[in-house]
N, CA, C and O of each residue as an XYZ file, in Angstrom:
784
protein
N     -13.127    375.427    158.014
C     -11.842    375.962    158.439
C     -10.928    376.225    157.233
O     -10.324    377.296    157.285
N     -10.742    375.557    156.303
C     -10.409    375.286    154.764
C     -10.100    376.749    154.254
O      -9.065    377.364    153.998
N     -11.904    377.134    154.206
C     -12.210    378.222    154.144
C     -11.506    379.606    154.425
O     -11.183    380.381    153.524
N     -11.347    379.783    155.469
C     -10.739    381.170    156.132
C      -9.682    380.780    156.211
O      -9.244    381.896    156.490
N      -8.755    380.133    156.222
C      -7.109    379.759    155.635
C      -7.279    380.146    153.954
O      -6.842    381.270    153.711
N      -7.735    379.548    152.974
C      -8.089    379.915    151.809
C      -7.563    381.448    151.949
O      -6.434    381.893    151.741
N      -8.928    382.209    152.433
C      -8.744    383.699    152.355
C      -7.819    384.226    152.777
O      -7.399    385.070    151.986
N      -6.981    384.114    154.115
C      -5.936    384.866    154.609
C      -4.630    384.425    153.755
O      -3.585    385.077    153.752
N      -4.891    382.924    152.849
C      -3.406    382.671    152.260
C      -3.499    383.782    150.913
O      -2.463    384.302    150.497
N      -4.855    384.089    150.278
C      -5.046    384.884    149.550
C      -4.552    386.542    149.667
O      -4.180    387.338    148.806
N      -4.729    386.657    151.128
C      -4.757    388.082    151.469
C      -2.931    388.450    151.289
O      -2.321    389.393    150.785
N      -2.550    387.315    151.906
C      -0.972    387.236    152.380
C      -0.172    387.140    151.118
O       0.987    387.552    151.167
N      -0.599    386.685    150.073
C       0.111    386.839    148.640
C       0.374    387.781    147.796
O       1.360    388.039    147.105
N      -1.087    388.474    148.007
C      -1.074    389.780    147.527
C      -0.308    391.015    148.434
O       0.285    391.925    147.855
N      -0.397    390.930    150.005
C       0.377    391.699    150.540
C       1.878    391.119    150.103
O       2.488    391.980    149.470
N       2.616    389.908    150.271
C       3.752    389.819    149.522
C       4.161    390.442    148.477
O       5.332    390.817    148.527
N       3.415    390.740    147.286
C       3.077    391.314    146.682
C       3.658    392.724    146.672
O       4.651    393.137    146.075
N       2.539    393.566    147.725
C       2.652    394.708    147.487
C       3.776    394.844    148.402
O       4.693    395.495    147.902
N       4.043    394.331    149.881
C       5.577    394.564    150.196
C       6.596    394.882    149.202
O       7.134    395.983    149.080
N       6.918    393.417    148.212
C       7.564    393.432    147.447
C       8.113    395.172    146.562
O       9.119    395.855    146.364
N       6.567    395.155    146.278
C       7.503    396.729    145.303
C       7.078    397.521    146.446
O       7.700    398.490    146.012
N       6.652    397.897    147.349
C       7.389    399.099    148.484
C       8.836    398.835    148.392
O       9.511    399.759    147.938
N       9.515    397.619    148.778
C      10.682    397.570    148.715
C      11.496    397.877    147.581
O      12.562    398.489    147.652
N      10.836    397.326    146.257
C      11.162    398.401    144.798
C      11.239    400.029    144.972
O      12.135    400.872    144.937
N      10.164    400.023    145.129
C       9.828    401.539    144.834
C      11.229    402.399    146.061
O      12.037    403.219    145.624
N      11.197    402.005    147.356
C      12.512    402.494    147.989
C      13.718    402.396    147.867
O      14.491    403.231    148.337
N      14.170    401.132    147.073
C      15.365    400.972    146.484
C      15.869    402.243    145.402
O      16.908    402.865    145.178
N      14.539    402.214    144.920
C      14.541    403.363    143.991
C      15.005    404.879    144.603
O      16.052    405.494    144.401
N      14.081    405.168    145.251
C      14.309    406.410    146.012
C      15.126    406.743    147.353
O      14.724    407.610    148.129
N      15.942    406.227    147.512
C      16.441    406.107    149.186
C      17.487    406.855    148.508
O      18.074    407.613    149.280
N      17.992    406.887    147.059
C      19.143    408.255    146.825
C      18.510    409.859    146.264
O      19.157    410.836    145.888
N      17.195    409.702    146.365
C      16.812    410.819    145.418
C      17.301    411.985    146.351
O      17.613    413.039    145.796
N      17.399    411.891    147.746
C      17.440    413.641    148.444
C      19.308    413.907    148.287
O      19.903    414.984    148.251
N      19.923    412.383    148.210
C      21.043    412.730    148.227
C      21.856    413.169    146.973
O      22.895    413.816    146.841
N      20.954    412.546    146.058
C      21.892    413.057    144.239
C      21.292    414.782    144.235
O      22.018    415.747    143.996
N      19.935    414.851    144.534
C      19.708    416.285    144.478
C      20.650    417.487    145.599
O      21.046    418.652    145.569
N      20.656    416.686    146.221
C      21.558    417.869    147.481
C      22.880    417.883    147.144
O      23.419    418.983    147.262
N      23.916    416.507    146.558
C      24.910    416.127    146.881
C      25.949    416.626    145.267
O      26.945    417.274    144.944
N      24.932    415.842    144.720
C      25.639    415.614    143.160
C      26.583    417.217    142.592
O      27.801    417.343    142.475
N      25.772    417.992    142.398
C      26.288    419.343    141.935
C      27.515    419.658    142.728
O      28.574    420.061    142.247
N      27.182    419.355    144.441
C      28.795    419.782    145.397
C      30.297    419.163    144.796
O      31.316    419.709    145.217
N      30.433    417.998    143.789
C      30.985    417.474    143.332
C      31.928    418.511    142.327
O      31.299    418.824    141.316
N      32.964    418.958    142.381
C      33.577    420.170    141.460
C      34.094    418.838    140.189
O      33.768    419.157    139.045
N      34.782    417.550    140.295
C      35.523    416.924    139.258
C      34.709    415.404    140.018
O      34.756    414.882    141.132
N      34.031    415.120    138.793
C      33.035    413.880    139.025
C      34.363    412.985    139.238
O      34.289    412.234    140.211
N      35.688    412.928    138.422
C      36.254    411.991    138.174
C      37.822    411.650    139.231
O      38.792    410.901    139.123
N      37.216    412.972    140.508
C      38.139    412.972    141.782
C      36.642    413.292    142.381
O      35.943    414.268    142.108
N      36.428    412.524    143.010
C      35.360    412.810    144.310
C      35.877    413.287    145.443
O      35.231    413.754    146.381
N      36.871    413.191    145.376
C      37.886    414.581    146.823
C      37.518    415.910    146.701
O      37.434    416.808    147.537
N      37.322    415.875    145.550
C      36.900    417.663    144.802
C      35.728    418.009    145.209
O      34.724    417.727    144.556
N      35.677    418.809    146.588
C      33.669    418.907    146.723
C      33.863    420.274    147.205
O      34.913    420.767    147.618
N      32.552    420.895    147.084
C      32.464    421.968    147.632
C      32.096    421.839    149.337
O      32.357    422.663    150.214
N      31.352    420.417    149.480
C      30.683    420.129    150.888
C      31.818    419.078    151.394
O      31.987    418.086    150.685
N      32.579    419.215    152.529
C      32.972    417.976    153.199
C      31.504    417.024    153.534
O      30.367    417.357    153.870
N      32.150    415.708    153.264
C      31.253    414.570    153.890
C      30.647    414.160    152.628
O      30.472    412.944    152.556
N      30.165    415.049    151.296
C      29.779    414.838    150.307
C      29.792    413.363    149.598
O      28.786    412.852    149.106
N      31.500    412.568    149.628
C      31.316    411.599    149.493
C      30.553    410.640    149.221
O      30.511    409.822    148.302
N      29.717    410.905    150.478
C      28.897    409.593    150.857
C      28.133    409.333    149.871
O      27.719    408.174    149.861
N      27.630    410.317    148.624
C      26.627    409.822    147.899
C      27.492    408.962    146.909
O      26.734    408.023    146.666
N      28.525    408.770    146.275
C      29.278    407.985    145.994
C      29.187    406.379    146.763
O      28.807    405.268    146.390
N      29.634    406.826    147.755
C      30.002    405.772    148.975
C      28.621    404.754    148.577
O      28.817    403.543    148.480
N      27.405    405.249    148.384
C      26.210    404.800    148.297
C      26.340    403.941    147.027
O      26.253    402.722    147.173
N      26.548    404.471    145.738
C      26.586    403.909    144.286
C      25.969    402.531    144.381
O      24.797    402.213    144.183
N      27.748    401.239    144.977
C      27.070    399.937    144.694
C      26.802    399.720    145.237
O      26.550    398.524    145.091
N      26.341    400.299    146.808
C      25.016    399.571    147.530
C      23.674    399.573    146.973
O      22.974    398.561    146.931
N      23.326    400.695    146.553
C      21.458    400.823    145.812
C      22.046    400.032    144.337
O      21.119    399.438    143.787
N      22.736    399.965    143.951
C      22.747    399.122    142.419
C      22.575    397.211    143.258
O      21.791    396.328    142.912
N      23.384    397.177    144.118
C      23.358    395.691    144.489
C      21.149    395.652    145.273
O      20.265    394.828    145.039
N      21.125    396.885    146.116
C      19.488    397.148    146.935
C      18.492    396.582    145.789
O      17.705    395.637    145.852
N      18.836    397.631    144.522
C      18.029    397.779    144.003
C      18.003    396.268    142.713
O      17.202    396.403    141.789
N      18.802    395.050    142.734
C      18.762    394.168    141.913
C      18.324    393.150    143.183
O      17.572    392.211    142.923
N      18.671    393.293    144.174
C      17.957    392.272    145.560
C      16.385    392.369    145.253
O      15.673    391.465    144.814
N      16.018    393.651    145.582
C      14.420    394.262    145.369
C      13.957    393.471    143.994
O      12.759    393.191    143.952
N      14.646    393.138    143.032
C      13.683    392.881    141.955
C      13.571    391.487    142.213
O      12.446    390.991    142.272
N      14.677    390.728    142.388
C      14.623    389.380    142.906
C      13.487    389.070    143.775
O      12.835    388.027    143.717
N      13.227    390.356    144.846
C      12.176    389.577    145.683
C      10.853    389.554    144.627
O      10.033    388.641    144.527
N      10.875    390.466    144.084
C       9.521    390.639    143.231
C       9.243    389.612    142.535
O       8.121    389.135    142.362
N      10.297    389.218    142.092
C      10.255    387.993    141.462
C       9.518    386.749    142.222
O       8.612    386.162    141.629
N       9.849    386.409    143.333
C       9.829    385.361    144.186
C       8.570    386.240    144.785
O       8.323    386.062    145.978
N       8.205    386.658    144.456
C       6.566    387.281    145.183
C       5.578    386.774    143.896
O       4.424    386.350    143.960
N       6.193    386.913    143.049
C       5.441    386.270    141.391
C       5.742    384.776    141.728
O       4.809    384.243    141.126
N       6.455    383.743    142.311
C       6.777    382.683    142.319
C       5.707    382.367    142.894
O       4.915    381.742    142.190
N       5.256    382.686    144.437
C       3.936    382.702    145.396
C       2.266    382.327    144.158
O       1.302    381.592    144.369
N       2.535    383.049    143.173
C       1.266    383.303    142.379
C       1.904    381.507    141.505
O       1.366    380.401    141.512
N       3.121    381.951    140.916
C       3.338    380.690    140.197
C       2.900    379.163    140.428
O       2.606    378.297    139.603
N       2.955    379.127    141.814
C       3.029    378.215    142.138
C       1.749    377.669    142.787
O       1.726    376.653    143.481
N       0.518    378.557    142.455
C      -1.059    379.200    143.192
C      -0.766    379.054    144.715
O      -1.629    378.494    145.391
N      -0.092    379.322    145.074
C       0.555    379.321    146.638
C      -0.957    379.790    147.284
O      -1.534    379.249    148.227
N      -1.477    381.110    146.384
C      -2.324    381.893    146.851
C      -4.016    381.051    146.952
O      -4.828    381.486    147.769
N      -4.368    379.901    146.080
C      -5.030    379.265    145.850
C      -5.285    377.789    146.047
O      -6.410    377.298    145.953
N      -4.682    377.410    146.200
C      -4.350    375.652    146.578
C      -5.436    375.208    147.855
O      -5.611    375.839    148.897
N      -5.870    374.372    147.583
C      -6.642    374.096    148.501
C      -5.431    373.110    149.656
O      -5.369    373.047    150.884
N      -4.630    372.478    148.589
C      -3.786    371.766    150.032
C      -1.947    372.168    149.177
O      -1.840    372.441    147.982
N      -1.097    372.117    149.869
C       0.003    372.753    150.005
C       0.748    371.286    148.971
O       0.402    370.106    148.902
N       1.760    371.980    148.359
C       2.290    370.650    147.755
C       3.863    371.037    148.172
O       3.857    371.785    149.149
N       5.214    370.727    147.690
C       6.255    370.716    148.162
C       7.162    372.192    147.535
O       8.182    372.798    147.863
N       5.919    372.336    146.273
C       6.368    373.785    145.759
C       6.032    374.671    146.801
O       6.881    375.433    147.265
N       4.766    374.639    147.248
C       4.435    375.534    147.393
C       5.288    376.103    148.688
O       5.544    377.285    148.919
N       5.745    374.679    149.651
C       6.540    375.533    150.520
C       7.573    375.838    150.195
O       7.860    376.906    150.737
N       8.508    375.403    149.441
C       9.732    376.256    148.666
C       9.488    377.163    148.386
O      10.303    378.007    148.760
N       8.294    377.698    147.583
C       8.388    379.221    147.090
C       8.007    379.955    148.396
O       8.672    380.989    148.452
N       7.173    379.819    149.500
C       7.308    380.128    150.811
C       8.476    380.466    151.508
O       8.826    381.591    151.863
N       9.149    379.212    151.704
C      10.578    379.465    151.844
C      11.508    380.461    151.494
O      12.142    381.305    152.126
N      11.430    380.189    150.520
C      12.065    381.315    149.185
C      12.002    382.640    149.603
O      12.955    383.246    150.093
N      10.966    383.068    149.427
C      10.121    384.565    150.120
C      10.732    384.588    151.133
O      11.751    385.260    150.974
N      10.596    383.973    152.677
C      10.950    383.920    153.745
C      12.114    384.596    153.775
O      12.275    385.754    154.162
N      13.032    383.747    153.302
C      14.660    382.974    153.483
C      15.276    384.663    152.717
O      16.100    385.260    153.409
N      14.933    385.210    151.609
C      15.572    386.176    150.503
C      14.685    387.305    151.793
O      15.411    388.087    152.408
N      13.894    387.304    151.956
C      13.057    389.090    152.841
C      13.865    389.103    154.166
O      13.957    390.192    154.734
N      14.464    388.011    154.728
C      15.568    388.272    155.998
C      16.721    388.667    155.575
O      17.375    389.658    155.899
N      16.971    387.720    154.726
C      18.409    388.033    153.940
C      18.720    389.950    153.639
O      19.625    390.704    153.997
N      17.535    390.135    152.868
C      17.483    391.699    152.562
C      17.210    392.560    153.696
O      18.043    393.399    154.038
N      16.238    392.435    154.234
C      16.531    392.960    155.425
C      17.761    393.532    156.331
O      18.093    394.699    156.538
N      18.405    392.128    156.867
C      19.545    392.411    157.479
C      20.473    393.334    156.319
O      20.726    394.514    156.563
N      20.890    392.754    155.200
C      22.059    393.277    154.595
C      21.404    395.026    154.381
O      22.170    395.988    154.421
N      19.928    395.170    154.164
C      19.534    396.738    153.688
C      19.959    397.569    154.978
O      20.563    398.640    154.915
N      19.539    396.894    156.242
C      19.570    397.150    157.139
C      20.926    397.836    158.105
O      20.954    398.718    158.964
N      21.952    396.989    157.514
C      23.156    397.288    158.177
C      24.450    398.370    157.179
O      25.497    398.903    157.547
N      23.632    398.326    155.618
C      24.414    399.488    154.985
C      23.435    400.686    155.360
O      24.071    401.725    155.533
N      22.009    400.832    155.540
C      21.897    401.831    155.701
C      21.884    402.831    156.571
O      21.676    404.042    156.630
N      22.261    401.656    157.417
C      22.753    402.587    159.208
C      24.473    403.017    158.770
O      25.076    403.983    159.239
N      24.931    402.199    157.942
C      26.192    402.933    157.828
C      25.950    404.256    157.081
O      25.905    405.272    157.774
N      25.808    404.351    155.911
C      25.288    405.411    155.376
C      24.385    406.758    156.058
O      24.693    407.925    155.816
N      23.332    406.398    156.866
C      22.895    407.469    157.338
C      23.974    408.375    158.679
O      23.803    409.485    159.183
N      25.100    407.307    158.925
C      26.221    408.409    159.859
C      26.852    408.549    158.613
O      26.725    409.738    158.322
N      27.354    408.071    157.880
C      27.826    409.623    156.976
C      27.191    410.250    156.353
O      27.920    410.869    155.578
N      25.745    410.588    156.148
C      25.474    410.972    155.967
C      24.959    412.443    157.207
O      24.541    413.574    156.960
N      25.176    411.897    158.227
C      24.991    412.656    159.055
C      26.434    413.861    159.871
O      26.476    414.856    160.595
N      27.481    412.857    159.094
C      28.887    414.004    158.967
C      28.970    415.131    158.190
O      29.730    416.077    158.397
N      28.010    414.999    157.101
C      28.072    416.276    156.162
C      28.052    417.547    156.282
O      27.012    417.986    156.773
N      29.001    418.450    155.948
C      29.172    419.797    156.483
C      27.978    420.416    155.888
O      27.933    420.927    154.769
N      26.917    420.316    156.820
C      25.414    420.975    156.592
C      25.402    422.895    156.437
O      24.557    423.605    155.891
N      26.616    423.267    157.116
C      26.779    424.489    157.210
C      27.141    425.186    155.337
O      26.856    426.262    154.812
N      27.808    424.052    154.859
C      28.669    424.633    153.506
C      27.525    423.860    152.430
O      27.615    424.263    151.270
N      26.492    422.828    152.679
C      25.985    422.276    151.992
C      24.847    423.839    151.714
O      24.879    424.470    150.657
N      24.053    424.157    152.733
C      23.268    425.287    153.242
C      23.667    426.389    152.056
O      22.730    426.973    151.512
N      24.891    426.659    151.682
C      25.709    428.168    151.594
C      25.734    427.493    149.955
O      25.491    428.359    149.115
N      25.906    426.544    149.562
C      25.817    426.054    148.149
C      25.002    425.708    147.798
O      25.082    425.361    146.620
N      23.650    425.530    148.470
C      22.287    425.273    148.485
C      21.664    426.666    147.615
O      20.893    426.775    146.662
N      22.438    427.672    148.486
C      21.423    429.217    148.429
C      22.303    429.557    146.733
O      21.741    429.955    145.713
N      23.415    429.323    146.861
C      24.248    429.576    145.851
C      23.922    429.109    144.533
O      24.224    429.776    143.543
N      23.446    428.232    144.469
C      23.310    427.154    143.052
C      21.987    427.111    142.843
O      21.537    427.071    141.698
N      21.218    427.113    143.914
C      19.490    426.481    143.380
C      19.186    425.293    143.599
O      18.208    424.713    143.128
N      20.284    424.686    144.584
C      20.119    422.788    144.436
C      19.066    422.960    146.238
O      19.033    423.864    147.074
N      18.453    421.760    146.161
C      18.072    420.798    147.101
C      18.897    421.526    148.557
O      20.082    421.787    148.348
N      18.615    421.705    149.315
C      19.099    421.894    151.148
C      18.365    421.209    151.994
O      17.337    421.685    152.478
N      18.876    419.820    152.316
C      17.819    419.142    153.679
C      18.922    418.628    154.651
O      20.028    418.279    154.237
N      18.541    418.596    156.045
C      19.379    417.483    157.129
C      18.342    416.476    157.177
O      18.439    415.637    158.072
N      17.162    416.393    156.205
C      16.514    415.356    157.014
C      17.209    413.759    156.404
O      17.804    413.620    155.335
N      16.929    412.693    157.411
C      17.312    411.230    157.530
C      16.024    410.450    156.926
O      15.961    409.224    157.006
N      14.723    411.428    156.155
C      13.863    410.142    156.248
C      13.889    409.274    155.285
O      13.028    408.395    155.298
N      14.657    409.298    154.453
C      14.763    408.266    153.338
C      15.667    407.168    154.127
O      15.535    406.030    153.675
N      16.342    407.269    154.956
C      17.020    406.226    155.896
C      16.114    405.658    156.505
O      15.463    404.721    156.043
N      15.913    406.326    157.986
C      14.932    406.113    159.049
C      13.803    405.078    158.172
O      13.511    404.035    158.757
N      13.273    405.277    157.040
C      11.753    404.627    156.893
C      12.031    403.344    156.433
O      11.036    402.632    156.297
N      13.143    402.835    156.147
C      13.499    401.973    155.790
C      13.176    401.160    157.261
O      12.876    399.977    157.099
N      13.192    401.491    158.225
C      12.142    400.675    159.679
C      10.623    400.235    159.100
O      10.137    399.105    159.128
N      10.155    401.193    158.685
C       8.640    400.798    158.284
C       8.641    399.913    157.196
O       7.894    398.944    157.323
N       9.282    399.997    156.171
C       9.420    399.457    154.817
C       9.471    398.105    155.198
O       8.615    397.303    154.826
N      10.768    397.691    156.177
C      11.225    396.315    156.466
C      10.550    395.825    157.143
O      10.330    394.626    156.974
N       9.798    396.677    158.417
C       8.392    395.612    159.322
C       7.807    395.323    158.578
O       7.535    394.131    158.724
N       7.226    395.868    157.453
C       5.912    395.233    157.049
C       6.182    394.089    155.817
O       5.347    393.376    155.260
N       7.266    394.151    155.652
C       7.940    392.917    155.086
C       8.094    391.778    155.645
O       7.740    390.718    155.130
N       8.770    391.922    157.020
C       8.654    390.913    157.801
C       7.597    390.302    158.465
O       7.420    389.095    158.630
N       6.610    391.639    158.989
C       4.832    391.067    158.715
C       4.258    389.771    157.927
O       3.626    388.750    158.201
N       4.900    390.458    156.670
C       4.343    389.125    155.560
C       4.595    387.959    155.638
O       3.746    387.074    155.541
N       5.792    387.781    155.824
C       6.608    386.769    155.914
C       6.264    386.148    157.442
O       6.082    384.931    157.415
N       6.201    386.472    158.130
C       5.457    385.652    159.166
C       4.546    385.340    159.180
O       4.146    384.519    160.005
N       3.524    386.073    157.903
C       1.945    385.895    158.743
C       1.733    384.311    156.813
O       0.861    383.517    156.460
N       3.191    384.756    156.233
C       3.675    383.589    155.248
C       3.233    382.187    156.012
O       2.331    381.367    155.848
N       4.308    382.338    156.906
C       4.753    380.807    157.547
C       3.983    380.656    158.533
O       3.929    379.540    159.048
N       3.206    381.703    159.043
C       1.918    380.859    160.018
C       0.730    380.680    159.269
O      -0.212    380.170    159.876
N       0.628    380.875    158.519
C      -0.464    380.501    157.103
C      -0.085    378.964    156.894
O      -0.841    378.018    157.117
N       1.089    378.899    156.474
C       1.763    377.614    155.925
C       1.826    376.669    157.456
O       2.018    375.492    157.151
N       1.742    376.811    158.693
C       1.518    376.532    158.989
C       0.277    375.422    159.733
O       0.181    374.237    160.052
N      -0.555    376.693    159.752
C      -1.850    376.328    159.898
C      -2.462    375.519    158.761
O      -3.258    374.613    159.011
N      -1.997    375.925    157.137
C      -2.691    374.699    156.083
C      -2.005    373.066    156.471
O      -2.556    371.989    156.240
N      -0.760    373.270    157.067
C      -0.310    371.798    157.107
C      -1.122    371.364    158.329
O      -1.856    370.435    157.989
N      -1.278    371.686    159.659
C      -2.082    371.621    160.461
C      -3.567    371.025    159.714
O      -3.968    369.883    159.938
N      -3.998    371.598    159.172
C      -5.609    371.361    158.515
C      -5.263    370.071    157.531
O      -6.134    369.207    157.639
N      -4.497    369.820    156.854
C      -4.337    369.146    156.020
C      -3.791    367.407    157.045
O      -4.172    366.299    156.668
N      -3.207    367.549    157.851
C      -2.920    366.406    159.052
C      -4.128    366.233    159.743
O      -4.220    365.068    160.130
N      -4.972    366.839    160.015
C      -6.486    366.476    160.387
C      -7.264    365.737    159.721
O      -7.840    364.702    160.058
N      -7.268    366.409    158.572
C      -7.782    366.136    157.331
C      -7.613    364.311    156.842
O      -8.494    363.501    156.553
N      -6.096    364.151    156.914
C      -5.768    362.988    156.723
C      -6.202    362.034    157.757
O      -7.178    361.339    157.476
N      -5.728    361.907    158.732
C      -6.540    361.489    160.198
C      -8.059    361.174    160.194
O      -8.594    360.188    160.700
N      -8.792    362.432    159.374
C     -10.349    361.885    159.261
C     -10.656    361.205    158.657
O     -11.792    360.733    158.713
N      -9.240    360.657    157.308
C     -10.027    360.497    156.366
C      -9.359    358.628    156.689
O     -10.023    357.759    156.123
N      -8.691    358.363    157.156
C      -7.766    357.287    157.853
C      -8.720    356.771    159.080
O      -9.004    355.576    159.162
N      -9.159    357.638    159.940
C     -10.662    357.335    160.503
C     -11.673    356.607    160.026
O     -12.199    355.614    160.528
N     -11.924    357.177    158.990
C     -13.123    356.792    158.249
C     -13.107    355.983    157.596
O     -14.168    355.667    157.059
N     -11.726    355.131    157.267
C     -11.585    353.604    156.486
C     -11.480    352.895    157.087
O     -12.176    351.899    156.891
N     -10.543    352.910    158.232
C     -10.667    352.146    158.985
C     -12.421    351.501    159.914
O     -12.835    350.370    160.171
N     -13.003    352.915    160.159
C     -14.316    352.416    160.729
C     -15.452    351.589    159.227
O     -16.540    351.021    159.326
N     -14.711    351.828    158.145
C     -15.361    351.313    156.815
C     -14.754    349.953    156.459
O     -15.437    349.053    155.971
N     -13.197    349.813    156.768
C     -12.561    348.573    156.539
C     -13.072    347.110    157.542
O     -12.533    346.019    157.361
């Protein structure tokens, strides 16, 4: 039984892992459609009232949210390297690190979640106020970027399930080794006693 806990705590580290920089890699990009569409509508960088597009704003509005997204994201990466630090991924029995850095993971991928979660529903309605009609007409005008699409918002659903995936399939891993490991003890408390 040892065994196939072994492997799935293996499997689950490395998906931590790769969650981890999906969530990099989108921190990264969740402004790319908007600096390309948005940035140029800007007539005086240093009055953002000055736009050619009403609603334009918003890519502003965005700034210290992806600077705060995108220093959360490295943190988790970090604490996805903690998992390895600590052979979270390897241990035959769990020690008190190992569920802290469990924890850790857990506790910081909800945390991000919710907070990614609730600026980027703000953001995608203003982003969805934008005078698409004048963005369109300065689109054809300039050579820049023209989209209404939301999917750099919207996917941030997929990004975060499979984060939270991890993290559950974390703590029922960690589960099940403490489970095996209380048996374990029991047999082995068994077996002195029938020896004592």
């Amino acid at each position: 039984m040892y065994k196939k806990q072994l492997t799935v705590q293996k499997i689950l580290c490395l998906a931590a892992v790769i969650a981890s920089a999906i969530v990099f890699v989108y921190s990264l990009g969740i402004m790319t459609d908007l600096y390309d569409c948005l940035y140029d509508t800007m007539r005086n960088p240093n009055d953002v009232t000055q736009t050619d597009v009403a609603g334009s704003i918003v890519y502003y509005n965005m700034q210290a949210f992806n600077k705060y997204f995108l220093n959360y994201s490295i943190v988790l990466l970090i604490l996805s390297a903690v998992l390895y630090i600590t052979n979270t991924h390897s241990r035959r029995k769990y020690y008190i690190g190992n569920y802290v850095a469990i924890g850790l993971f857990a506790g910081w991928s909800v945390y991000l979640t919710i907070f990614a979660h609730r600026y980027i529903q703000i953001f995608r309605a203003q982003w969805l106020q934008v005078d698409f009609a004048a963005l369109k007409a300065h689109a054809e005008m300039w050579g820049t970027l023209y989209t209404e699409s939301t999917f750099w918002f919207d996917i941030h659903y997929l990004v975060f399930a499979l984060l939270l995936i991890v993290v559950c399939g974390l703590i029922a891993s960690a589960v099940w080794k403490f489970k095996l490991m209380k048996a374990e003890e029991q047999l082995i408390e068994e077996g002195r006693s029938v020896l004592g």
